[in-house]
C-alpha positions in Angstrom: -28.0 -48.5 16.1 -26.5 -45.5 16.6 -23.5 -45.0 19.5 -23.8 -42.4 21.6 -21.5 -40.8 24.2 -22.1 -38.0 26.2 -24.7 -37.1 24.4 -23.0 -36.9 21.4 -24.0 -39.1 18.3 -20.9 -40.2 15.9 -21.9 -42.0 12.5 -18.5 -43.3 12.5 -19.1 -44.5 16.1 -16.5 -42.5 17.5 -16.4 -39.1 19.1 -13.7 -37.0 18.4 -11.9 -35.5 21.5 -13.5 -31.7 21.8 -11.2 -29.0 20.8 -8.9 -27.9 23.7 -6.7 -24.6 25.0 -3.1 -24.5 23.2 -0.6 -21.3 23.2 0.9 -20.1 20.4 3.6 -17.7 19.9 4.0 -16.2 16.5 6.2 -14.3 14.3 4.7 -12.4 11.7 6.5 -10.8 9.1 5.0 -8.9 5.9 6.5 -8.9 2.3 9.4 -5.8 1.7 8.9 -3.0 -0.5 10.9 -2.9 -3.7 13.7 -0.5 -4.3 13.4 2.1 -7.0 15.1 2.6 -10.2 18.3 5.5 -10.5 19.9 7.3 -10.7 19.1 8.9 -6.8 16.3 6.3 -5.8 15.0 5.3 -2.1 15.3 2.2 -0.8 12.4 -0.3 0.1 10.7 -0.3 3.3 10.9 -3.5 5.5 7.6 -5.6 5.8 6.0 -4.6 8.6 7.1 -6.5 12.2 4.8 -8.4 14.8 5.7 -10.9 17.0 4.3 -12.1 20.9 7.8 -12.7 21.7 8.5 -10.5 24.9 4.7 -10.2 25.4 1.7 -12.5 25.1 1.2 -15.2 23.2 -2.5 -16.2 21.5 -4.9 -18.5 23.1 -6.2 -21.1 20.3 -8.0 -23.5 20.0 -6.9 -27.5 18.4 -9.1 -29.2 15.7 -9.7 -25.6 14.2 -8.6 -23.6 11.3 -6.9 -20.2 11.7 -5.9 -18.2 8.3 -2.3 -18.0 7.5 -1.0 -15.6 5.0 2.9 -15.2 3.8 3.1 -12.1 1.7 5.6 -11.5 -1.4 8.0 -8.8 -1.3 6.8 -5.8 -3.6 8.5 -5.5 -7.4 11.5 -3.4 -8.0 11.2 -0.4 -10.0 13.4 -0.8 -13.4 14.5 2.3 -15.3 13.2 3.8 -18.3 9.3 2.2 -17.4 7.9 2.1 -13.9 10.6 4.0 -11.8 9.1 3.5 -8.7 8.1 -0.6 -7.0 5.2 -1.3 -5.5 4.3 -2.1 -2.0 5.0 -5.6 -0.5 2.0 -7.8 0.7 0.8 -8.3 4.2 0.8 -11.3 6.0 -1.4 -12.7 8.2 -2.0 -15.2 11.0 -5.5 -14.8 12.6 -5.9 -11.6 14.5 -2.5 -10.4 13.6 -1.6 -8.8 10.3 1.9 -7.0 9.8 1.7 -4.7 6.5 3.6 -4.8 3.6 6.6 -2.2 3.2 6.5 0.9 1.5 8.4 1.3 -2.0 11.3 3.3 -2.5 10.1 6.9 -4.5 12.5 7.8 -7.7 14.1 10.2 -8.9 11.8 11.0 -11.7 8.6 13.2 -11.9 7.0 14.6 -8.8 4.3 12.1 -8.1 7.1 9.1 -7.9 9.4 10.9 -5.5 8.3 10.4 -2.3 8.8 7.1 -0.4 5.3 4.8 0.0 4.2 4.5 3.2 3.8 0.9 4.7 5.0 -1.2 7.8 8.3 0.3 7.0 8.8 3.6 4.9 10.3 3.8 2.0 13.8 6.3 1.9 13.1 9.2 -0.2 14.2 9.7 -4.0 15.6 13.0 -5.8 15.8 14.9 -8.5 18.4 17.5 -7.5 16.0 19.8 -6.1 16.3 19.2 -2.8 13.4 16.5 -2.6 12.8 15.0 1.0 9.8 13.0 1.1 10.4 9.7 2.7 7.2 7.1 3.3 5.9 7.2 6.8 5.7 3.3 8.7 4.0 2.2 11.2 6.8 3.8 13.6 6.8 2.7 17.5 4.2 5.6 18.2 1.2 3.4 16.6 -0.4 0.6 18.2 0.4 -1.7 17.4 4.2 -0.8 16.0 5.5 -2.6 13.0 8.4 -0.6 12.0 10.1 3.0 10.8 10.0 5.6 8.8 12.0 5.8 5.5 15.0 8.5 5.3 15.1 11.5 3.6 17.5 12.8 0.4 18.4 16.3 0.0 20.2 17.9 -2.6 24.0 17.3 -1.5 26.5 19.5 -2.7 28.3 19.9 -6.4 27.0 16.4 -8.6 26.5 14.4 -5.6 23.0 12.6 -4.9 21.4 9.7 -3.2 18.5 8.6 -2.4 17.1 7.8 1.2 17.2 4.4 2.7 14.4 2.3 3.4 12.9 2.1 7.4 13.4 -0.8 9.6 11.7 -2.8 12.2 13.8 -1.2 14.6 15.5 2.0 13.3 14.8 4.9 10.6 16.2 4.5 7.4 19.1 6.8 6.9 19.0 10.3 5.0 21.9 11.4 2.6 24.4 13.5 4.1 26.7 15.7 2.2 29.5 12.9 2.1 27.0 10.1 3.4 25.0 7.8 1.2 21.9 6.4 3.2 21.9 3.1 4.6 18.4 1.4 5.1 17.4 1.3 8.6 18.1 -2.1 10.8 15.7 -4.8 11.5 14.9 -7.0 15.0 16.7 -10.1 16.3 14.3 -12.4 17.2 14.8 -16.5 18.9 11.1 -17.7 18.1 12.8 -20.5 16.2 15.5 -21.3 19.1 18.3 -19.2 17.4 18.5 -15.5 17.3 17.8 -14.4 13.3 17.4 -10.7 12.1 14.5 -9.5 10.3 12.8 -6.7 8.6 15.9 -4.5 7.6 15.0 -1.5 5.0 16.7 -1.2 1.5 19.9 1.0 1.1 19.2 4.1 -0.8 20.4 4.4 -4.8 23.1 7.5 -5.5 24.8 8.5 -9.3 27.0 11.4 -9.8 30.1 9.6 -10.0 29.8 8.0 -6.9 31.2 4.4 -6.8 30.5 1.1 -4.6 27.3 0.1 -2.5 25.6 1.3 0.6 24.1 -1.1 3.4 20.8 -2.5 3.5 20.0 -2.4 7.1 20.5 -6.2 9.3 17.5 -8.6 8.6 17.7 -8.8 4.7 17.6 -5.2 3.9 19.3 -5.0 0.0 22.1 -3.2 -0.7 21.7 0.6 -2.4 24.4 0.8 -5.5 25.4 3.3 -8.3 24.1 0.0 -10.5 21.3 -2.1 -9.8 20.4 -2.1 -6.4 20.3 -5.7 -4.6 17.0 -7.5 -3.6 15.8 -8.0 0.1 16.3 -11.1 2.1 13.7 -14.0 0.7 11.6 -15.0 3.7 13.1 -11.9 6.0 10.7 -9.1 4.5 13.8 -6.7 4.0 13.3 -3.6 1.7 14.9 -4.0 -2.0 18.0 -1.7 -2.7 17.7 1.5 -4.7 19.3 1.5 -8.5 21.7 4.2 -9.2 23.1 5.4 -12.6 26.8 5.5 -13.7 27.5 7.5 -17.6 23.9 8.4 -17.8 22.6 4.9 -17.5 19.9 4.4 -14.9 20.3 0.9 -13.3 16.7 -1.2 -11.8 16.0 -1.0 -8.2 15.7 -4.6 -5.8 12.4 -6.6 -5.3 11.7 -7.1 -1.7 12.0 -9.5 0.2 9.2 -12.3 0.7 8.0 -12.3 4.5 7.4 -15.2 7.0 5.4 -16.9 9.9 6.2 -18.7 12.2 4.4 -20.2 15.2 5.7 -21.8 18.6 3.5 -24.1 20.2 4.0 -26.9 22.6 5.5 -30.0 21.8 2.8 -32.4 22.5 0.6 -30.3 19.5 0.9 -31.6 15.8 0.0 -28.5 13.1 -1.5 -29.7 9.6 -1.3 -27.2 7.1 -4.0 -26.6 4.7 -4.4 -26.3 0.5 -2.5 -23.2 -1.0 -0.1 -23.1 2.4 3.2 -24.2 2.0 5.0 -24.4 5.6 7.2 -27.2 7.8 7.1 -28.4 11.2 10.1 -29.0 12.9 11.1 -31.7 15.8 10.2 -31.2 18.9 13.0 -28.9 21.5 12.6 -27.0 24.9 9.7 -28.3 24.9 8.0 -26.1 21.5 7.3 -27.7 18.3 7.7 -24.6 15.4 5.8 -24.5 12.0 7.3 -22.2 9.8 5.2 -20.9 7.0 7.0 -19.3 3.9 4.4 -19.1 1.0 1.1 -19.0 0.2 -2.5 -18.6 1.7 -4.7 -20.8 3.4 -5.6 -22.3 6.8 -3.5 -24.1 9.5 -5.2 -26.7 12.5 -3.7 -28.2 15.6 -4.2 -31.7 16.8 
């Protein structure tokens, strides 16, 4: 015979407990653009930036599944072959998707020059002919904001070129100067995880012409810009790649981006299962929050 309570039939002869209110705070950071390849080559956007701290977190439900996405930073562009990177992939957790940064444009042929647009822009490249087309983000003007726009690169002076650094979650990516290589823009500090971490920062741009050293990616894993190769952004921070340069007439490859993140806050009485494809940890419980932090993969996460 069948057990039934409240109404409610179980085979098993127990009913489970029905699904109950939880808040969840989240940070939600997309996959960086890569940097492009020398010799005057933009750096990558950052992923694009969400997060309910400072606002309002979501109102969820336990013993259902909400999508989870962690998106990969974009490719770098490498010299001689595809110039300019590709986008970075968006990530998602349930109503909230941040998109992917915008790659860093070259310094080769007109269609590659200007800077992808994403949740950061990518920084402008150049060919010497005064060539200021950075990638537009999704800049503090839309709703709802993720991040900058990438910088511009202008024709400089006597030999002297560089490309345009990268947007950040928080500021624009840098433009060259006429003794100024272009830093990528700076990402946001944020304590979702109980200690303050930056993330998002855009790619430094790429510069030649004799022109020596590196240039700053912007804070929160933005890559370094160089005469060489440019570096790659922060793994699990969504910062922009670095742009390549070119010393003797050698082009050098731009950075990858940086892989994003999510992570979600929720009270320390919940336990979050992670489903196939999602690879993520939960960590103790303190202050009274429990925080799953998801760094790969896409799939489904529950609450208990």
């Amino acid at each position: 015979m069948s057990n039934t309570i409240l109404g409610i039939i179980a085979s098993s002869g127990v009913t489970a407990a029905p699904p109950v209110s939880i808040s969840v705070d989240y940070l939600v950071v997309a996959g960086g653009g890569g940097g492009a390849a020398g010799s005057w080559s933009g750096g990558g956007g950052a992923g694009g930036y969400r997060t309910s701290i400072g606002a309002s977190p979501l109102s969820l439900l336990t013993s259902t599944n909400y999508t989870v996405t962690c998106g990969g930073g974009g490719t770098q562009g490498v010299w001689s072959g595809t110039y300019k990177g590709t986008n970075g992939s968006n990530s998602v957790f349930d109503s909230i998707t941040s998109t992917g940064g915008g790659a860093g444009g070259a310094s080769v042929s007109a269609p590659n020059i200007a800077g992808n647009s994403g949740g950061s822009g990518g920084g402008s490249g150049n060919t010497g002919a005064n060539e200021n087309s950075p990638g537009t983000g999704n800049t503090p003007s839309t709703s709802p904001s993720q991040g900058n726009n990438g910088g511009g690169s202008i024709q400089v002076g006597s030999g002297y070129y560089a490309g345009g650094g990268g947007g950040g979650a928080s500021a624009v990516g840098a433009s060259s100067g006429t003794t100024t290589k272009a830093a990528g823009g700076a990402g946001s500090s944020n304590s979702i995880t109980g200690s303050a971490v930056d993330y998002a920062g855009g790619g430094g741009g790429g510069f030649g012409g004799g022109q020596s050293g590196t240039v700053a990616g912007g804070a929160g894993g933005g890559g370094y810009g160089a005469a060489l190769a440019g570096e790659n952004g922060g793994t699990n921070l969504g910062g922009g790649g670095g742009g390549g340069g070119n010393t003797s007439g050698t082009g050098y490859a731009g950075g990858n981006g940086g892989s994003g993140v999510v992570i979600l806050r929720y009270p320390d009485t919940r336990t979050i299962s992670f489903g196939a494809g999602v690879t993520g940890t939960e960590s103790s419980a303190s202050g009274g929050y429990k925080r799953a932090t998801i760094t790969a993969g896409t799939g489904n996460v529950s609450w208990s």
